[in-house]
C-alpha positions as CSV (number, residue, x, y, z in Angstrom):
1,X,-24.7,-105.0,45.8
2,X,-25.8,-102.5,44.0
3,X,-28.8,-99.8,45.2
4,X,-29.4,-101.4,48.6
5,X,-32.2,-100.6,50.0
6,X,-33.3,-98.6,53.7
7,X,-35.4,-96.5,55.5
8,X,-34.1,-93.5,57.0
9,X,-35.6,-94.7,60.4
10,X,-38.3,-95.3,61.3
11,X,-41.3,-97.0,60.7
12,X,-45.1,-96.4,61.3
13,X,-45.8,-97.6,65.6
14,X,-48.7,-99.8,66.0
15,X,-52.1,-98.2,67.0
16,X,-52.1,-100.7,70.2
17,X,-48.4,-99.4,71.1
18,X,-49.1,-95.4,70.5
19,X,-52.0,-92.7,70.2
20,X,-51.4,-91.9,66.7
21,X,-54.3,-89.5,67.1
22,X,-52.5,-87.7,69.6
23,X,-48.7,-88.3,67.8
24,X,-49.9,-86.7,64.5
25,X,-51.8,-83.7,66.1
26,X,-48.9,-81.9,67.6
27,X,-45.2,-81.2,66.7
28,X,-42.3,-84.0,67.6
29,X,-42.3,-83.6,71.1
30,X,-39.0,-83.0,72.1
31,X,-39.9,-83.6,76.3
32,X,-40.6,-86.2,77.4
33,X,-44.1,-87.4,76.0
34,X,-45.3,-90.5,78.2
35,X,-48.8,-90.0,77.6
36,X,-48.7,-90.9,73.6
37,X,-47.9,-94.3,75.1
38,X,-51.3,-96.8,74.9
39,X,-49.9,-99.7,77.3
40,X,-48.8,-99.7,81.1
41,X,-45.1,-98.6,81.9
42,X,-44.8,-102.0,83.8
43,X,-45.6,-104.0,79.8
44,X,-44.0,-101.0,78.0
45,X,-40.9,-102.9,77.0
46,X,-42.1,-106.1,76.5
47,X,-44.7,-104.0,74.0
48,X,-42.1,-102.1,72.4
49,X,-39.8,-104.9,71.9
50,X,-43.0,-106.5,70.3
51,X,-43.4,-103.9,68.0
52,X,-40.2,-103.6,67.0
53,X,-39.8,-107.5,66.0
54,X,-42.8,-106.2,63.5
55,X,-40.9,-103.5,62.0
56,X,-37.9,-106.0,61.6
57,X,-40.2,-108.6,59.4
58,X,-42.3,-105.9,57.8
59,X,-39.1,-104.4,56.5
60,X,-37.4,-108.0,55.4
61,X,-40.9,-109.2,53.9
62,X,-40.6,-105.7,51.6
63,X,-37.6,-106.6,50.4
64,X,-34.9,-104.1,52.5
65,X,-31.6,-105.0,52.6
66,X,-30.2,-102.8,55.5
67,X,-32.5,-103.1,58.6
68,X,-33.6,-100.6,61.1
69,X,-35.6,-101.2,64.4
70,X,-38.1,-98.7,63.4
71,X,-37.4,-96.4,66.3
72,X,-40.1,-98.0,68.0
73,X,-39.3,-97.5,71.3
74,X,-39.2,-93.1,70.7
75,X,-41.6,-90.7,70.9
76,X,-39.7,-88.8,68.8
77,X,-36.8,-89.2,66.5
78,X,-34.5,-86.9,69.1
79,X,-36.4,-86.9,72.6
80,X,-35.5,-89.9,73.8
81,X,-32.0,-89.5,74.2
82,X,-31.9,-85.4,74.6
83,X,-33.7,-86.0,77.8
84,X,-31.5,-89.0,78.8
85,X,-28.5,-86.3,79.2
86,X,-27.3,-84.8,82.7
87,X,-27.7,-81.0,82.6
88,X,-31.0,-80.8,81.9
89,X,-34.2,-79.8,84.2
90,X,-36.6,-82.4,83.1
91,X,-38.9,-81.0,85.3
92,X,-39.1,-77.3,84.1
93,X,-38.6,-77.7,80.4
94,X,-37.9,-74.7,78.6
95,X,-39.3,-73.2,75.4
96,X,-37.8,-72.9,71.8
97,X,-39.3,-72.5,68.2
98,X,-39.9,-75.3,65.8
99,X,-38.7,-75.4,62.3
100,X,-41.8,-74.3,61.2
101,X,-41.9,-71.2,63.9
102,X,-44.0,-71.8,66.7
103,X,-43.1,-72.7,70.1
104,X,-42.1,-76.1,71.8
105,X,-41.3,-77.3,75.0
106,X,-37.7,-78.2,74.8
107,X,-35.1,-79.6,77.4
108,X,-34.1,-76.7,79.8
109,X,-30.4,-76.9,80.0
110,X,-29.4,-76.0,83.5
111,X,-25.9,-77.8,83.8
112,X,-22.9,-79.2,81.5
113,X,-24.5,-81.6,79.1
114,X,-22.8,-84.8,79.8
115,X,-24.1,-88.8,79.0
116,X,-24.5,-90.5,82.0
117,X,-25.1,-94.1,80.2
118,X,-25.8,-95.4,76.9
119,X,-29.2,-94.6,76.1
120,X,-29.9,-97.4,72.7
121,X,-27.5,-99.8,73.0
122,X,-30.3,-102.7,73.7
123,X,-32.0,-101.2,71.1
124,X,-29.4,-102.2,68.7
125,X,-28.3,-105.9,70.5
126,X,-32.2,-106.7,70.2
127,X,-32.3,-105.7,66.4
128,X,-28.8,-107.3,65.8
129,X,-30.3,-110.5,67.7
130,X,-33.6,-110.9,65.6
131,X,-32.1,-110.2,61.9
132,X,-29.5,-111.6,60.1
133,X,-29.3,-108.6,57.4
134,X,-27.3,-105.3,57.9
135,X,-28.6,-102.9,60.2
136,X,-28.7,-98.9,61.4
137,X,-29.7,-97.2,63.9
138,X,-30.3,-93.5,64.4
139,X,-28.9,-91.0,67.2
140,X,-30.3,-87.4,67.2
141,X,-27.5,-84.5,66.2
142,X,-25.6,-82.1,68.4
143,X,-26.0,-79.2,66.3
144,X,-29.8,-80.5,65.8
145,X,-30.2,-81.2,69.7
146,X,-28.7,-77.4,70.9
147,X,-31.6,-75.8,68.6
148,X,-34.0,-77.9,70.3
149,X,-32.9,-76.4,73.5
150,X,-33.1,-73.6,76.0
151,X,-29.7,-72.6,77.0
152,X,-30.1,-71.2,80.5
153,X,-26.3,-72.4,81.5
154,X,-23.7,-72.4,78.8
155,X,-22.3,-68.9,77.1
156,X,-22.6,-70.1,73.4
157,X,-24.3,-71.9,71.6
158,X,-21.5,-74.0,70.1
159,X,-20.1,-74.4,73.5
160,X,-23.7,-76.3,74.3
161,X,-23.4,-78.1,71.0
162,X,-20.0,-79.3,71.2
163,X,-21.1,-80.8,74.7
164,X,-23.4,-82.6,72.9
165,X,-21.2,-83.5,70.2
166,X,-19.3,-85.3,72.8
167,X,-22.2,-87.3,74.3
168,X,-23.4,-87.9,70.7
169,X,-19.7,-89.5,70.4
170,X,-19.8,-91.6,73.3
171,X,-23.1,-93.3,72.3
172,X,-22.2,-94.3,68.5
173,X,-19.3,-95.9,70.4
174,X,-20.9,-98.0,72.1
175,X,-23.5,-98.3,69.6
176,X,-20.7,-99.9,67.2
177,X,-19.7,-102.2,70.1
178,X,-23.2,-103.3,70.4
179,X,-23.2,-104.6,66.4
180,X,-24.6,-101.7,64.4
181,X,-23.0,-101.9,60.9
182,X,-24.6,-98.1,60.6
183,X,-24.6,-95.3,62.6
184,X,-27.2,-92.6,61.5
185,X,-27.2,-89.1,62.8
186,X,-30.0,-86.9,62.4
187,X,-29.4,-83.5,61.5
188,X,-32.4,-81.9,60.4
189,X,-31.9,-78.4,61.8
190,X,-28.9,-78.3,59.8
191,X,-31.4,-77.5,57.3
192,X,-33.3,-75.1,58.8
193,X,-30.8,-73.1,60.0
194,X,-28.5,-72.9,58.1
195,X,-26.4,-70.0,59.0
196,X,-26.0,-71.4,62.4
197,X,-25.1,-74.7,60.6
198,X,-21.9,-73.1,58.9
199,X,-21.0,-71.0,62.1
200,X,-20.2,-74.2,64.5
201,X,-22.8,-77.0,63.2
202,X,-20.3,-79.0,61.1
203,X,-17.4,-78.6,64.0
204,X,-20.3,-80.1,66.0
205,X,-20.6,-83.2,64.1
206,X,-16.9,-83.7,63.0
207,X,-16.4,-83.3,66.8
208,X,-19.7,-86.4,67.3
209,X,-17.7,-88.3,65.2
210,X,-13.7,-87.3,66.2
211,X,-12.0,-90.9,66.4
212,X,-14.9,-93.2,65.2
213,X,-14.2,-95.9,62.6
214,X,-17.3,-97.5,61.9
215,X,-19.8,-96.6,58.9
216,X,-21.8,-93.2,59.7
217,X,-24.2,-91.2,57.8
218,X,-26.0,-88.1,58.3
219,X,-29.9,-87.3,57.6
220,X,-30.8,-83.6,56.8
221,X,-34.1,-83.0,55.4
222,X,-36.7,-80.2,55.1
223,X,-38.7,-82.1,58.2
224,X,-41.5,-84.4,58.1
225,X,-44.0,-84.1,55.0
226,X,-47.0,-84.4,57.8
227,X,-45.9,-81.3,59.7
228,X,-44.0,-79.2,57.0
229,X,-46.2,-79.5,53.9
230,X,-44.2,-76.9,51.6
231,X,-41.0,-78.0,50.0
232,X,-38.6,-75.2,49.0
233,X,-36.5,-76.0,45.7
234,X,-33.5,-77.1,46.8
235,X,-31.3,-77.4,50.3
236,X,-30.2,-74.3,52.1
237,X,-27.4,-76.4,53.5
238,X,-25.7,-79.3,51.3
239,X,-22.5,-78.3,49.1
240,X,-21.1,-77.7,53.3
241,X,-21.5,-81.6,54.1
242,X,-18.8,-82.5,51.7
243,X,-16.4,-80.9,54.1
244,X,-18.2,-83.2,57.1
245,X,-16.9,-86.7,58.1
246,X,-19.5,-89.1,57.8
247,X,-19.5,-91.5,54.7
248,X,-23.4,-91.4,53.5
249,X,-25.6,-88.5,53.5
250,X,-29.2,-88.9,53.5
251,X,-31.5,-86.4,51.5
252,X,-35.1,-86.1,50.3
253,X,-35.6,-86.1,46.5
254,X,-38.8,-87.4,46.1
255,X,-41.3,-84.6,47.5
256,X,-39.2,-81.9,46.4
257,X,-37.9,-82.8,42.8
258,X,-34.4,-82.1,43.9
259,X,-32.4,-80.8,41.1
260,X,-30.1,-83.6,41.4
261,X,-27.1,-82.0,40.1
262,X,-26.3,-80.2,43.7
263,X,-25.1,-84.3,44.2
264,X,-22.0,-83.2,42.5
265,X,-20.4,-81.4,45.3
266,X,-21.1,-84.7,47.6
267,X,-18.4,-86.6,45.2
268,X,-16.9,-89.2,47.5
269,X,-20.3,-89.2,49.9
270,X,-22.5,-92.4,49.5
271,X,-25.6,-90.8,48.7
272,X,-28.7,-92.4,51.1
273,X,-31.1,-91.2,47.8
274,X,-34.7,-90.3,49.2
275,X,-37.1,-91.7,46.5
276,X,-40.2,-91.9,48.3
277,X,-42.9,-89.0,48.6
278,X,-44.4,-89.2,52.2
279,X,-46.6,-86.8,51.4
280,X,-49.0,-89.1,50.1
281,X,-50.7,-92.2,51.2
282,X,-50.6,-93.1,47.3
283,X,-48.1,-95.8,46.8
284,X,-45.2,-95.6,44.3
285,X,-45.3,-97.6,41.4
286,X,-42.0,-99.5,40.9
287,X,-41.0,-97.7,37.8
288,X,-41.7,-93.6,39.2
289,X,-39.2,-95.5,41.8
290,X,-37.2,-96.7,39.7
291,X,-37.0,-93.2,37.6
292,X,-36.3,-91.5,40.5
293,X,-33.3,-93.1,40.9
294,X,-32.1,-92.9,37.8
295,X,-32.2,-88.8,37.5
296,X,-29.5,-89.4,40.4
297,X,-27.2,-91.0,38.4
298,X,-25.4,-89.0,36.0
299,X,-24.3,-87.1,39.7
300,X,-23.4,-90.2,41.8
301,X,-21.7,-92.4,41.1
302,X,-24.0,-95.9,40.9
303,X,-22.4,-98.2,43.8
304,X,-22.6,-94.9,46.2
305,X,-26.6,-94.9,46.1
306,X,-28.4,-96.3,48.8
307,X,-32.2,-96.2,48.0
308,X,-34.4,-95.1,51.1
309,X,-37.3,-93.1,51.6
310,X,-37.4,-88.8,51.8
311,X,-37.5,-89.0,55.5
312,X,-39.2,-91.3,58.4
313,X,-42.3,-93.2,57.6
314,X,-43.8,-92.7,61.5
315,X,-47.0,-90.4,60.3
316,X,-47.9,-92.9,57.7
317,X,-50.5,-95.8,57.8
318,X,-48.5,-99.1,58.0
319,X,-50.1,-100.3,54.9
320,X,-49.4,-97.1,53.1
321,X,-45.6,-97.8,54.6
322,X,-45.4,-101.5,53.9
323,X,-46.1,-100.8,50.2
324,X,-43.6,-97.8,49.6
325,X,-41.4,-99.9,51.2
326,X,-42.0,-102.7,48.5
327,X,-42.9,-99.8,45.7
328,X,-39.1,-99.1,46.8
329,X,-37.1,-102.3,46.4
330,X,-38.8,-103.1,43.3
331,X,-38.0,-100.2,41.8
332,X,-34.2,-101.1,43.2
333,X,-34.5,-104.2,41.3
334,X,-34.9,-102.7,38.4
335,X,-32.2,-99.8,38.4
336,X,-29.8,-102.6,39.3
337,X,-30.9,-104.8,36.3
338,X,-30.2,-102.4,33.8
339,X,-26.7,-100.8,35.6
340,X,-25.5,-103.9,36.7
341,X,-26.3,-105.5,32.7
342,X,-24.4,-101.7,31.3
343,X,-21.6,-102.6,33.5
């Protein structure tokens, strides 16, 4: 089918699940963050598992085609693996910038980074058990996962990264095994450093993904629209991901007004096309959708889009969410119509 339709991960946790007070007044955390979480650690799965069956029918009543589970179960997008990782000091975590330059605490690496068990492969088996659609699931980066980091152990920062490469690699494994159809990995730092992203970031995730034969994609974005309010122009790091492994790449459009030419030099790449402004709680009509997609087009070719969102929907309202999601596969509908009657 043409244009299918996605989001890039996740989707907005309910208010009885997680303070969204407290989630939206501070950066990602990328410790552990136990107190965001409203209900008891002895109901925390069963609540989680709850919440994620929501984001499953939320995201089939809207119209998606390729499901996610929402990453209901994270406080952030990376934490919940990074700290699942031998050779860090969960206890003393260290301290590292954000993208937008302030300090963080960050895992203290004190020892070789190795995975000492899969970290989300019930995540997938209880998304793969409760739709019958095509789904995806996110992993954080290694290049991604080393800037979030205080390297107290290793004497590079590409050694560190290619450590995590190989834990990163071990987990969309089993990830496949467990029935994903999609492995996403999120690589946002890729972005916002880029000159570190040419010097080992791409060995990094051509390492992540050495011997893997399932579907993968990579997400690299200017960061989320609730934290980083200013959108430069265009990527710092882009034409570079041609040389990378993965078959999609995911990028923003929407907020920014991408100059959608820069597609060109992903020729070959499915393009995962962000067309929704999460910026705003205003919801898309179907046809700004709809012409968002089409500026794409005379870069990509048509059956390589996949229509998603800029970046993850978890700082917006669910109602705001639900209808950008529809806003989103309308607009799909539409696109499709008119390629699919050209054709």
């Amino acid at each position: 089918m043409l244009f299918p339709t996605s989001l890039v991960g996740s989707y907005p946790q309910p208010d009885w699940l997680i303070d969204r007070e407290k989630l939206s007044g501070r950066f990602p955390p990328r410790v552990r963050a136990r107190e965001l979480w409203r209900v008891a650690p002895d109901y925390l799965d069963q609540a989680q598992d709850d919440a994620t069956l929501i984001a499953i029918r939320d995201q089939e009543r809207a119209g998606l085609d390729i499901i996610t589970d929402g990453e209901m179960r994270r406080e952030s997008y990376s934490n919940r693996f990074a700290t699942a990782l031998d050779g860090v000091d969960l206890d003393n975590p260290g301290s590292a910038l954000d993208r937008s330059g302030h300090p963080n605490p960050v895992p203290r690496v004190t020892g070789r980074i190795r995975r000492r068990h899969a970290v989300e492969t019930r995540d997938v088996a209880f998304l793969r058990a409760n739709t019958d659609r095509m789904i995806k699931i996110t992993v954080p980066g290694p290049f991604t996962m080393a800037q979030q980091a205080q390297n107290d152990f290793y004497a590079s920062e590409r050694e560190m990264a290619l450590d995590y490469a190989a834990a990163v690699n071990a987990e969309i494994r089993d990830l496949f095994a467990a029935g994903a159809d999609i492995v996403q990995i999120d690589e946002p730092y890729m972005q916002a450093r880029p000159a570190k992203a040419r010097e080992y970031g791409l060995e990094a995730v051509n390492a992540a993904l050495d011997g893997i034969t399932g579907r993968t994609a990579l997400h690299i974005c200017f960061g989320y629209a609730a934290i980083i309010h200013e959108r430069p122009s265009g990527y710092d790091f882009l034409p570079e991901l041609a040389g990378c492994s993965v078959q999609q790449v995911s990028l923003e459009t929407a907020q920014s007004n991408l100059d959608t030419s820069v597609l060109e030099g992903l020729r070959g790449k499915s393009i995962i096309l962000g067309v929704i402004d999460l910026s705003t709680h205003e919801v898309e009509t179907a046809e700004t959708v709809a012409a968002r997609i089409r500026r794409a087009l005379p870069h990509v070719d048509a059956d390589k889009v996949i229509v998603a969102p800029d970046c993850g929907m978890k700082y917006l309202p669910r109602k705001v969410a639900f209808g950008k999601m529809q806003a989103m596969a309308a607009g799909a509908a539409i696109v499709r119509a008119e390629v699919g009657g050209a054709a």
